[in-house]
TORKOL-4160 file (C-alpha; in steps of 0.2 Angstrom, whole numbers, padded with zeros to 4 digits, m for minus):
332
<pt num="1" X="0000" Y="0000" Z="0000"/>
<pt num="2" X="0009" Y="0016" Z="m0003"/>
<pt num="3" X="0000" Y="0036" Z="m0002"/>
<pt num="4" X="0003" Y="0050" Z="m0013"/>
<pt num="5" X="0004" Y="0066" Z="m0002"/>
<pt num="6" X="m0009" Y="0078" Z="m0012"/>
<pt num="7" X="0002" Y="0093" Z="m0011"/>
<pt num="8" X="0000" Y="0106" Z="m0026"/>
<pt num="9" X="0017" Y="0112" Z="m0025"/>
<pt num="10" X="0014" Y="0124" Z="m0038"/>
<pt num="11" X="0003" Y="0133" Z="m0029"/>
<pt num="12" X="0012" Y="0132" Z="m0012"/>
<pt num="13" X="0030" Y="0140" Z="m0022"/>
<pt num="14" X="0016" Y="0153" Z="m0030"/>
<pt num="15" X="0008" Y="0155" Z="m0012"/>
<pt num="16" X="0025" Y="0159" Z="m0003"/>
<pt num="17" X="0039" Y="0162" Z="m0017"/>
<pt num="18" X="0050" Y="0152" Z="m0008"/>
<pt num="19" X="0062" Y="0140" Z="m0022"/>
<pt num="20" X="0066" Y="0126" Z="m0009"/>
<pt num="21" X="0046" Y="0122" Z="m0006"/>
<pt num="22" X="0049" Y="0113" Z="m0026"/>
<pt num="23" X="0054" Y="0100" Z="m0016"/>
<pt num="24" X="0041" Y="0084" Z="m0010"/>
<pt num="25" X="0036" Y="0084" Z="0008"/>
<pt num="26" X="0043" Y="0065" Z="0008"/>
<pt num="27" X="0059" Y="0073" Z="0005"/>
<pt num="28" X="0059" Y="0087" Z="0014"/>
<pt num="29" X="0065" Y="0088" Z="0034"/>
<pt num="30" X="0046" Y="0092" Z="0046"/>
<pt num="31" X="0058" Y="0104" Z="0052"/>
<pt num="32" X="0064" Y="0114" Z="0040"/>
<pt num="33" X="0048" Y="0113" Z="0030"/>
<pt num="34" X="0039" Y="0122" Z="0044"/>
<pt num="35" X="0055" Y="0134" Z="0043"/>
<pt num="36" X="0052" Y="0137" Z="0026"/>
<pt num="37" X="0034" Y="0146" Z="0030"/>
<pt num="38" X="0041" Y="0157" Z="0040"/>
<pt num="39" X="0057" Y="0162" Z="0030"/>
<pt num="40" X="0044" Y="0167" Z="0016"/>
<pt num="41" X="0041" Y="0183" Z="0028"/>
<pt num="42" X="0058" Y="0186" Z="0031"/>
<pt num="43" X="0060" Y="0197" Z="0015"/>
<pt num="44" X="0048" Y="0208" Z="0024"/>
<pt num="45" X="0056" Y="0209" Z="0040"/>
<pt num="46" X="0070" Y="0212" Z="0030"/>
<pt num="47" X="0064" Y="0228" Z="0020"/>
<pt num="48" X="0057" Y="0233" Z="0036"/>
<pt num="49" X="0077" Y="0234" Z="0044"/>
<pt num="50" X="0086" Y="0241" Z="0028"/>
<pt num="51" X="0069" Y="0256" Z="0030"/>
<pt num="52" X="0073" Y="0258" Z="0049"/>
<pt num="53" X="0092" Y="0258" Z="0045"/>
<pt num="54" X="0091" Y="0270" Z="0032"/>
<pt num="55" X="0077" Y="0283" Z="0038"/>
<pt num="56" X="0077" Y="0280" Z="0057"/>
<pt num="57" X="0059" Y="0276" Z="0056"/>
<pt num="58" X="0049" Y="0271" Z="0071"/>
<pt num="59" X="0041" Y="0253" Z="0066"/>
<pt num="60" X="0024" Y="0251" Z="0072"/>
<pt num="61" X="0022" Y="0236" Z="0086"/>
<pt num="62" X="0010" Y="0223" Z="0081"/>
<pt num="63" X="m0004" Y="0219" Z="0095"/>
<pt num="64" X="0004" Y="0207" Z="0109"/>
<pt num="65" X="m0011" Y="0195" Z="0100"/>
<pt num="66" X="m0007" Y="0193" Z="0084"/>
<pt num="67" X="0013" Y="0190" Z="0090"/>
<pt num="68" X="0008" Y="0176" Z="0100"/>
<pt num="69" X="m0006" Y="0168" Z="0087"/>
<pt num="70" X="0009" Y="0169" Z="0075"/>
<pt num="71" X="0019" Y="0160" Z="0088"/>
<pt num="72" X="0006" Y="0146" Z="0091"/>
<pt num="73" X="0003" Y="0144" Z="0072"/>
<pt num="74" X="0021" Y="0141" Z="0069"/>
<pt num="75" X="0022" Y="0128" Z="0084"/>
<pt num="76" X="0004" Y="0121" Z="0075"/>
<pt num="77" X="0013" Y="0120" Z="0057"/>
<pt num="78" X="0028" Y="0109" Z="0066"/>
<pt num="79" X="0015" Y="0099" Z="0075"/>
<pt num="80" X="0006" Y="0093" Z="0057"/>
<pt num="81" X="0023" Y="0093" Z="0046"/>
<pt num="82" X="0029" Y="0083" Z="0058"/>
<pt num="83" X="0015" Y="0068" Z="0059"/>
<pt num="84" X="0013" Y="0070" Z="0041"/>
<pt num="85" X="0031" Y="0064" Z="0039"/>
<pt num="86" X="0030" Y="0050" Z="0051"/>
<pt num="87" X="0013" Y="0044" Z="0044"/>
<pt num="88" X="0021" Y="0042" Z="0028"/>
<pt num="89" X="0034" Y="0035" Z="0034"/>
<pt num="90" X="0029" Y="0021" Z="0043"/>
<pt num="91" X="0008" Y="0016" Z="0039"/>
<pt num="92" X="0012" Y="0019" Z="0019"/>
<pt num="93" X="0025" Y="0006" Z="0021"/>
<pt num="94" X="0017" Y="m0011" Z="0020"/>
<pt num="95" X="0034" Y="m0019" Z="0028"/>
<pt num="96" X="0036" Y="m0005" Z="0043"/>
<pt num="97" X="0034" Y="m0020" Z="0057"/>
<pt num="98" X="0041" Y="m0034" Z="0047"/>
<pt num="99" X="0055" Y="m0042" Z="0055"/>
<pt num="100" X="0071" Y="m0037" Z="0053"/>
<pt num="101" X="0084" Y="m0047" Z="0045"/>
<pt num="102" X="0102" Y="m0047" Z="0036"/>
<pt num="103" X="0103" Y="m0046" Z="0016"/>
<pt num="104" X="0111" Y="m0062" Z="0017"/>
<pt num="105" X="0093" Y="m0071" Z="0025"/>
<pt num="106" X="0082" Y="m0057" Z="0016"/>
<pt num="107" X="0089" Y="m0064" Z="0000"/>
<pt num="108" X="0081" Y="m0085" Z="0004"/>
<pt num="109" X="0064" Y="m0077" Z="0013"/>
<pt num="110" X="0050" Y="m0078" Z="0004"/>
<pt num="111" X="0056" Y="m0095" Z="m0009"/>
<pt num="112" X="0054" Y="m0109" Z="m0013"/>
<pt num="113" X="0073" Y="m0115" Z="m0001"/>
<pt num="114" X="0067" Y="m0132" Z="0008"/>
<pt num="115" X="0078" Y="m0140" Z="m0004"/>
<pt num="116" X="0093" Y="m0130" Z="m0002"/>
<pt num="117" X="0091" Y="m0130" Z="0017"/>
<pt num="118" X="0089" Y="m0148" Z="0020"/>
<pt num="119" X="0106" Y="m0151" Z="0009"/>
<pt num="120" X="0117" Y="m0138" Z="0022"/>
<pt num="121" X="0107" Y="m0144" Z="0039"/>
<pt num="122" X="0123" Y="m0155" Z="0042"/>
<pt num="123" X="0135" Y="m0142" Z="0037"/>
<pt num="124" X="0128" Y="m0129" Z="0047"/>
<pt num="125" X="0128" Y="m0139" Z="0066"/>
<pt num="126" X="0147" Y="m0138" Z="0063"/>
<pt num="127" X="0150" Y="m0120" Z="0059"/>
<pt num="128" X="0161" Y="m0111" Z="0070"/>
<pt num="129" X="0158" Y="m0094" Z="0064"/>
<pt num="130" X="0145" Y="m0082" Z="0056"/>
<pt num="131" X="0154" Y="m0080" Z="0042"/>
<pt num="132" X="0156" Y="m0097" Z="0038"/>
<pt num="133" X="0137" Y="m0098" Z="0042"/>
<pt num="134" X="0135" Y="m0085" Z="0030"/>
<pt num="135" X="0147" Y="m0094" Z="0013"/>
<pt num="136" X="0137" Y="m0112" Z="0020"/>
<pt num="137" X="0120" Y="m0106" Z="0019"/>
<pt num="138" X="0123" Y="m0093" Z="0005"/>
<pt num="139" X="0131" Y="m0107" Z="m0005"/>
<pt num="140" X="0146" Y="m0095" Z="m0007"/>
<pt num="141" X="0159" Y="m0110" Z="m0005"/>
<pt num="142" X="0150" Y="m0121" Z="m0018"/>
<pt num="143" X="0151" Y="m0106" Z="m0031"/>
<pt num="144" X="0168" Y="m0106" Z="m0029"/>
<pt num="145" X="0169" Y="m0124" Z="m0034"/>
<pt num="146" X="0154" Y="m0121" Z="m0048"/>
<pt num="147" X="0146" Y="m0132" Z="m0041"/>
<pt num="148" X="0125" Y="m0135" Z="m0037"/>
<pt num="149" X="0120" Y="m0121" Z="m0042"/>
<pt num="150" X="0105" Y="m0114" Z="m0033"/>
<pt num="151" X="0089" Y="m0103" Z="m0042"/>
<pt num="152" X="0076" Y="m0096" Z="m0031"/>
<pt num="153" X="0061" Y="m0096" Z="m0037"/>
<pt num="154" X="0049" Y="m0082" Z="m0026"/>
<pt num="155" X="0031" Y="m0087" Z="m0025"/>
<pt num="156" X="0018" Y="m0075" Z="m0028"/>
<pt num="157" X="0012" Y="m0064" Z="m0011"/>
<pt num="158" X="m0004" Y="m0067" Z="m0004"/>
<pt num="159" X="0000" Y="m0063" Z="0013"/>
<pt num="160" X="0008" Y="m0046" Z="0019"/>
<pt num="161" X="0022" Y="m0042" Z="0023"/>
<pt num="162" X="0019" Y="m0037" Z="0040"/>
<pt num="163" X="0023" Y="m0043" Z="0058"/>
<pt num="164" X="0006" Y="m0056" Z="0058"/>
<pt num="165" X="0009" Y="m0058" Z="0039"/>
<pt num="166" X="0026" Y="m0068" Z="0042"/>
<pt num="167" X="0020" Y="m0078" Z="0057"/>
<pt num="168" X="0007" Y="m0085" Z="0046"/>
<pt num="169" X="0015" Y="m0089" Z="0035"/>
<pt num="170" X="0029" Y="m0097" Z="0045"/>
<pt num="171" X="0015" Y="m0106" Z="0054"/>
<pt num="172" X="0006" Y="m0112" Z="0040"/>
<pt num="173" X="0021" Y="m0118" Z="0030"/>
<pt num="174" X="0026" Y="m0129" Z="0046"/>
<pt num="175" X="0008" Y="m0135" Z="0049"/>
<pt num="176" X="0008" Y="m0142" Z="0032"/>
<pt num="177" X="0027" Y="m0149" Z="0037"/>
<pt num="178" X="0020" Y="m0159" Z="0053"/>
<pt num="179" X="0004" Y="m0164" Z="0044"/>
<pt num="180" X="0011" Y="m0185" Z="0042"/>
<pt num="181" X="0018" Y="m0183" Z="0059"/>
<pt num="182" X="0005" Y="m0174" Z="0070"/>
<pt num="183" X="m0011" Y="m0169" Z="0066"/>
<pt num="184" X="m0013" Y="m0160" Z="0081"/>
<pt num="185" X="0001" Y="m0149" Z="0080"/>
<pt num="186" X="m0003" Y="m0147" Z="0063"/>
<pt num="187" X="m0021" Y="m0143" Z="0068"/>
<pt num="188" X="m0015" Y="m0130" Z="0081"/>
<pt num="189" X="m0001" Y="m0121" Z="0069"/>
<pt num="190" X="m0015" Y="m0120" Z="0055"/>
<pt num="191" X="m0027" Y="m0110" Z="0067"/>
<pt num="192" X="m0011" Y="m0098" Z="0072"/>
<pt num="193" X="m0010" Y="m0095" Z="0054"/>
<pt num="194" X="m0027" Y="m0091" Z="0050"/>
<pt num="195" X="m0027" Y="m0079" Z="0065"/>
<pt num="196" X="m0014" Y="m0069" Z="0062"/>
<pt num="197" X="m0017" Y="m0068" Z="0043"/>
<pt num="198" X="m0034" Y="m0061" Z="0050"/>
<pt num="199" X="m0023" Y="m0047" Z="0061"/>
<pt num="200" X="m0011" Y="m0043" Z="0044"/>
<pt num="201" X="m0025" Y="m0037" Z="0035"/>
<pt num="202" X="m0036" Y="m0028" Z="0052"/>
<pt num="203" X="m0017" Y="m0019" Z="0053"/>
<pt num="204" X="m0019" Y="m0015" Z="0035"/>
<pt num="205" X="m0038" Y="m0009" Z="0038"/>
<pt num="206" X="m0031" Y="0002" Z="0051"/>
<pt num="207" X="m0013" Y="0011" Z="0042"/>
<pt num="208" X="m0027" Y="0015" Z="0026"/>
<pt num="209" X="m0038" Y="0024" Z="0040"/>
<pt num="210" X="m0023" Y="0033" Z="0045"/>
<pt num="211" X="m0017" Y="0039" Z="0028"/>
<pt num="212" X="m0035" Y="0043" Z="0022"/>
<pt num="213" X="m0043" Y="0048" Z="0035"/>
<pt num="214" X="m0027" Y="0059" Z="0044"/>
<pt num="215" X="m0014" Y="0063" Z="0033"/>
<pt num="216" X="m0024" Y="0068" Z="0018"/>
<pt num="217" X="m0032" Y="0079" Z="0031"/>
<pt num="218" X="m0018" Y="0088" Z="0038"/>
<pt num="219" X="m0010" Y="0091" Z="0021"/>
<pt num="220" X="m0024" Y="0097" Z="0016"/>
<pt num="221" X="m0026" Y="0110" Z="0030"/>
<pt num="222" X="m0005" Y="0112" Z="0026"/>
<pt num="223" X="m0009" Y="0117" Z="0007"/>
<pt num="224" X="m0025" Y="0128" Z="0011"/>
<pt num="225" X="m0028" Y="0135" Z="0027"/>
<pt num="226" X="m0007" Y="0137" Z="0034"/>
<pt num="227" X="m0005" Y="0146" Z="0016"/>
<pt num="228" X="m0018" Y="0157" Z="0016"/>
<pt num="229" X="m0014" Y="0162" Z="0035"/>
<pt num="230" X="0003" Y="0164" Z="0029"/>
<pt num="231" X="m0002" Y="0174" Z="0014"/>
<pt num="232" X="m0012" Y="0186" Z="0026"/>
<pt num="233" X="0004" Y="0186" Z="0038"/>
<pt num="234" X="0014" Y="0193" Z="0024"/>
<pt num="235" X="0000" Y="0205" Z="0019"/>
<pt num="236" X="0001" Y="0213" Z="0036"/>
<pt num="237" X="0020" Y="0214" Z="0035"/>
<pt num="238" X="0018" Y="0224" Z="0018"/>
<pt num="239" X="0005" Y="0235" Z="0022"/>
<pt num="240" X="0015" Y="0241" Z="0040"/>
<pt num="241" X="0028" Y="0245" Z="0030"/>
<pt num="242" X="0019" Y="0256" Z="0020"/>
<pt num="243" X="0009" Y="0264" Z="0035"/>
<pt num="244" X="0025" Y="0267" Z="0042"/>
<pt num="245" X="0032" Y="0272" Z="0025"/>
<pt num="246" X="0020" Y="0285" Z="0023"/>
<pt num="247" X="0021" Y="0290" Z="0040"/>
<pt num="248" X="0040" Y="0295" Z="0038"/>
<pt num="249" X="0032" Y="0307" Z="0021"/>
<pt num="250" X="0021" Y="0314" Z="0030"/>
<pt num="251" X="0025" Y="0318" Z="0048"/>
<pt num="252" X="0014" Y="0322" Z="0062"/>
<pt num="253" X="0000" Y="0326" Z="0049"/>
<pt num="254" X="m0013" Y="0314" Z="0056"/>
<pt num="255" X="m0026" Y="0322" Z="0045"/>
<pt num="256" X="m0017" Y="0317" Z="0029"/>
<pt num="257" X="m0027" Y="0305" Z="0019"/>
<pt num="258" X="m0015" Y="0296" Z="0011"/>
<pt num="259" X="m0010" Y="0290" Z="0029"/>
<pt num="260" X="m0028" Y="0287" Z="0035"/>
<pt num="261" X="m0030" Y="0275" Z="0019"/>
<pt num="262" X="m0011" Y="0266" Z="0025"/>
<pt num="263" X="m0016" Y="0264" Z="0044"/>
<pt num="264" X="m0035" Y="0259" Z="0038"/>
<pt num="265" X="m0029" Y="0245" Z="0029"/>
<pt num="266" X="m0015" Y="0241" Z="0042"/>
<pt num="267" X="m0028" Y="0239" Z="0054"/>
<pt num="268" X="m0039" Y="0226" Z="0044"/>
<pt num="269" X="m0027" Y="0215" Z="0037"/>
<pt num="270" X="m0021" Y="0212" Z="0055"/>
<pt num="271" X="m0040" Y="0210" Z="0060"/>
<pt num="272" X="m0044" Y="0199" Z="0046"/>
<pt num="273" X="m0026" Y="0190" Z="0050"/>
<pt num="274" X="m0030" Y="0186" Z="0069"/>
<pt num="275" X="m0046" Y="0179" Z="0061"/>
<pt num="276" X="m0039" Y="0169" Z="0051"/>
<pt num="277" X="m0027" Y="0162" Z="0063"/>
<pt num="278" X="m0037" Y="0161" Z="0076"/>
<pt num="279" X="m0049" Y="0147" Z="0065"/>
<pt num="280" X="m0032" Y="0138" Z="0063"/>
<pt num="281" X="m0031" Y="0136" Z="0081"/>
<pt num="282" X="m0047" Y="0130" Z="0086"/>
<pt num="283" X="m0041" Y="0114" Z="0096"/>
<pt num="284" X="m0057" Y="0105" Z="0090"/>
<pt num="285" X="m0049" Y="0101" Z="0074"/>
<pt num="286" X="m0036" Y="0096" Z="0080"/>
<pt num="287" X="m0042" Y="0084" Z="0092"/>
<pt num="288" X="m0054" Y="0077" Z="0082"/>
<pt num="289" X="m0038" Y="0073" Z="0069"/>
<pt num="290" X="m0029" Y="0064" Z="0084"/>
<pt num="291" X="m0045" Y="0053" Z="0089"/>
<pt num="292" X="m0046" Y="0047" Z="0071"/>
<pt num="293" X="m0028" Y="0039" Z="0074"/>
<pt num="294" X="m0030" Y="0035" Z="0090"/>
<pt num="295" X="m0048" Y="0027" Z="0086"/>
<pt num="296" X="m0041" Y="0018" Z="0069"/>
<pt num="297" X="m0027" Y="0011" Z="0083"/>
<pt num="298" X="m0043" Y="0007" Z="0095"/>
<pt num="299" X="m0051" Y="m0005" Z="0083"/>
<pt num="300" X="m0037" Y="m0013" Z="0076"/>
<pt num="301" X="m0032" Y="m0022" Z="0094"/>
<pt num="302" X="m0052" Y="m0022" Z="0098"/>
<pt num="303" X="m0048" Y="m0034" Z="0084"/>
<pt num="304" X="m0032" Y="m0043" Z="0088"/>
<pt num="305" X="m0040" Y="m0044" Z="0106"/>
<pt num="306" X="m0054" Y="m0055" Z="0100"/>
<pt num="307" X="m0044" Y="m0066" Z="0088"/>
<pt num="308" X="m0031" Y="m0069" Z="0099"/>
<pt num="309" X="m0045" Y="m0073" Z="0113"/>
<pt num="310" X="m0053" Y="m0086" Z="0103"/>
<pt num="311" X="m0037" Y="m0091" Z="0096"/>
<pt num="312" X="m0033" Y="m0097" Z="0114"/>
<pt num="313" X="m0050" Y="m0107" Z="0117"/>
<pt num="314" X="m0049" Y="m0114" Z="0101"/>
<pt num="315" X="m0029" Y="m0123" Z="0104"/>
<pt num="316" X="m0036" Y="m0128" Z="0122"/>
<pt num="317" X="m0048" Y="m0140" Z="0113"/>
<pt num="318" X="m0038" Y="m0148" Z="0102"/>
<pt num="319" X="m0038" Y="m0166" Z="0106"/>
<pt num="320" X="m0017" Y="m0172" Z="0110"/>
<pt num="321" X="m0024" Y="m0187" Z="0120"/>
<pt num="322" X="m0023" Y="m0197" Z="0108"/>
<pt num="323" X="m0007" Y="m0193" Z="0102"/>
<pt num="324" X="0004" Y="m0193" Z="0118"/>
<pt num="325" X="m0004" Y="m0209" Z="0121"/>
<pt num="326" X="0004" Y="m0218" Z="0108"/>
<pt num="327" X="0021" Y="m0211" Z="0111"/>
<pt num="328" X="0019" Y="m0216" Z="0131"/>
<pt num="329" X="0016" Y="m0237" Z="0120"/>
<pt num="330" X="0029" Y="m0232" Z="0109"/>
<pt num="331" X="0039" Y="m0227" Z="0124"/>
<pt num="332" X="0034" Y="m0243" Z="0136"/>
């Protein structure tokens, strides 16, 4: 399963000019992206100083208000960067919980290598090493000496490949084993199988709920509503340079209209910014994308809870009477 992050990138470089948001979010550090929001106001700040330097202007003070919405924005963008990248990193990999494993046994898992285990059983009691553990099993020795030649042949996947996927399938691939032997066991490894192929696929469920239902949401608040407040961020940087601009033409003249007109619309694009940020803050929306993971989570060991439950009454009543019975004969 893997998840396309919906970014329109074009928009977001249009949005906030800033050359380094060409890149994916996949790509991308959480940190620096959020970063990246707030250097595109930087060129602002910055002909804001070069003015002060050169015309020893008095800059308007933003409301105590908006500085701190602006704060808590920032903190919220680093919040949603952040789980969008570890979403995608981990529940739009398929393998994020499968076991780990060196090349060297990654390169037999999954084939068709009865055969060539069987052959090495022997050799590999004696090793003395883990590299010569390594040349037995990987037949690195007998291609040396060109001889018995090994293909593996990978069988198509049904089962994922997660944590539950592999003990089914190492479970069902040994009750098929013990099947002439012990019907029991047999029995009992089957139903472990069965259950935990059951719980691959309820993880599965649950990672798709994650990406759809979560991450397409908060990249979807990242590429609309955090660039629109940071659009009206940047507005209110402009236009306070101009008030102040203006100001420095002018003088003391509070009268002059040109001025009333700077300080009118320096007053509503900070009102209509505070607005603005202030919706993005709402904690509601927030939480409500937290329950959505932490529900998803929730019903997925809801799940494994009851599989496993039954799993458990279900190898209690297998029948072994029989069975250790006749190796207690065998045995008297």
């Amino acid at each position: 399963m893997s998840f396309k992050l919906p970014f329109d990138l074009l928009s977001i470089q249009e949005s906030l000019n800033y050359e380094n948001l060409s890149k994916s979010i996949q790509k991308v550090n959480p940190g620096k992206y959020s970063d990246q929001f707030k250097e595109s106001l930087q060129p602002f700040a910055s002909k804001t100083n070069q003015f002060i330097n050169g015309n020893n202007v008095e800059v308007s003070e933003l409301p105590v208000e908006y500085l701190q919405l602006e704060a808590n924005c920032d903190l919220l963008l680093k919040l949603y960067t952040e789980l969008i990248q570890f979403n995608n990193d981990t529940f739009a990999n398929v393998s994020y919980d499968y076991p780990p494993a060196n090349y060297t046994l990654a390169k037999i898992r999954d084939a068709n290598v009865g055969g060539l285990i069987s052959s090495k059983f022997t050799q590999l009691k004696n090793v003395s090493s883990p590299q010569e553990f390594e040349n037995i099993l990987m037949g690195a020795k007998d291609k040396e000496a060109g001889d018995d030649k090994v293909e593996i042949q990978t069988t198509s996947v049904k089962i994922p490949k997660t944590f539950y996927g592999h003990l089914s399938k190492l479970t069902e691939k040994h009750s098929q084993d013990f099947k002439e032997s012990s019907n029991a066991l047999s029995l009992g490894l089957m139903q472990v199988s069965s259950s935990y192929l059951e719980l691959a696929n309820a993880r599965l469920d649950m990672d798709k709920t994650v990406m759809e239902e979560l991450n397409a949401k908060l990249v979807l608040i990242l590429n609309e509503q955090f660039i629109k407040v940071n659009e009206l961020r940047k507005k209110v940087y402009a236009v306070r340079l101009d008030f102040d601009s203006m100001r420095a033409t002018v003088g003391d003249d509070e009268e002059n209209e040109d001025l009333i007109k700077c300080e009118d619309e320096y007053v509503s694009a900070t009102e209509v910014a505070v607005t603005e940020m202030k919706k993005l803050l709402k904690p509601s929306k927030s939480i409500s994308l937290l329950k959505v993971f932490v529900d998803a989570q929730k019903l997925f060991f809801e799940v494994g809870y009851k599989k496993l439950a039954a799993l458990s009454e279900s190898l209690d009543k297998i029948d072994v009477a029989d069975e250790e019975d006749e190796d207690d004969e065998d045995q008297s």
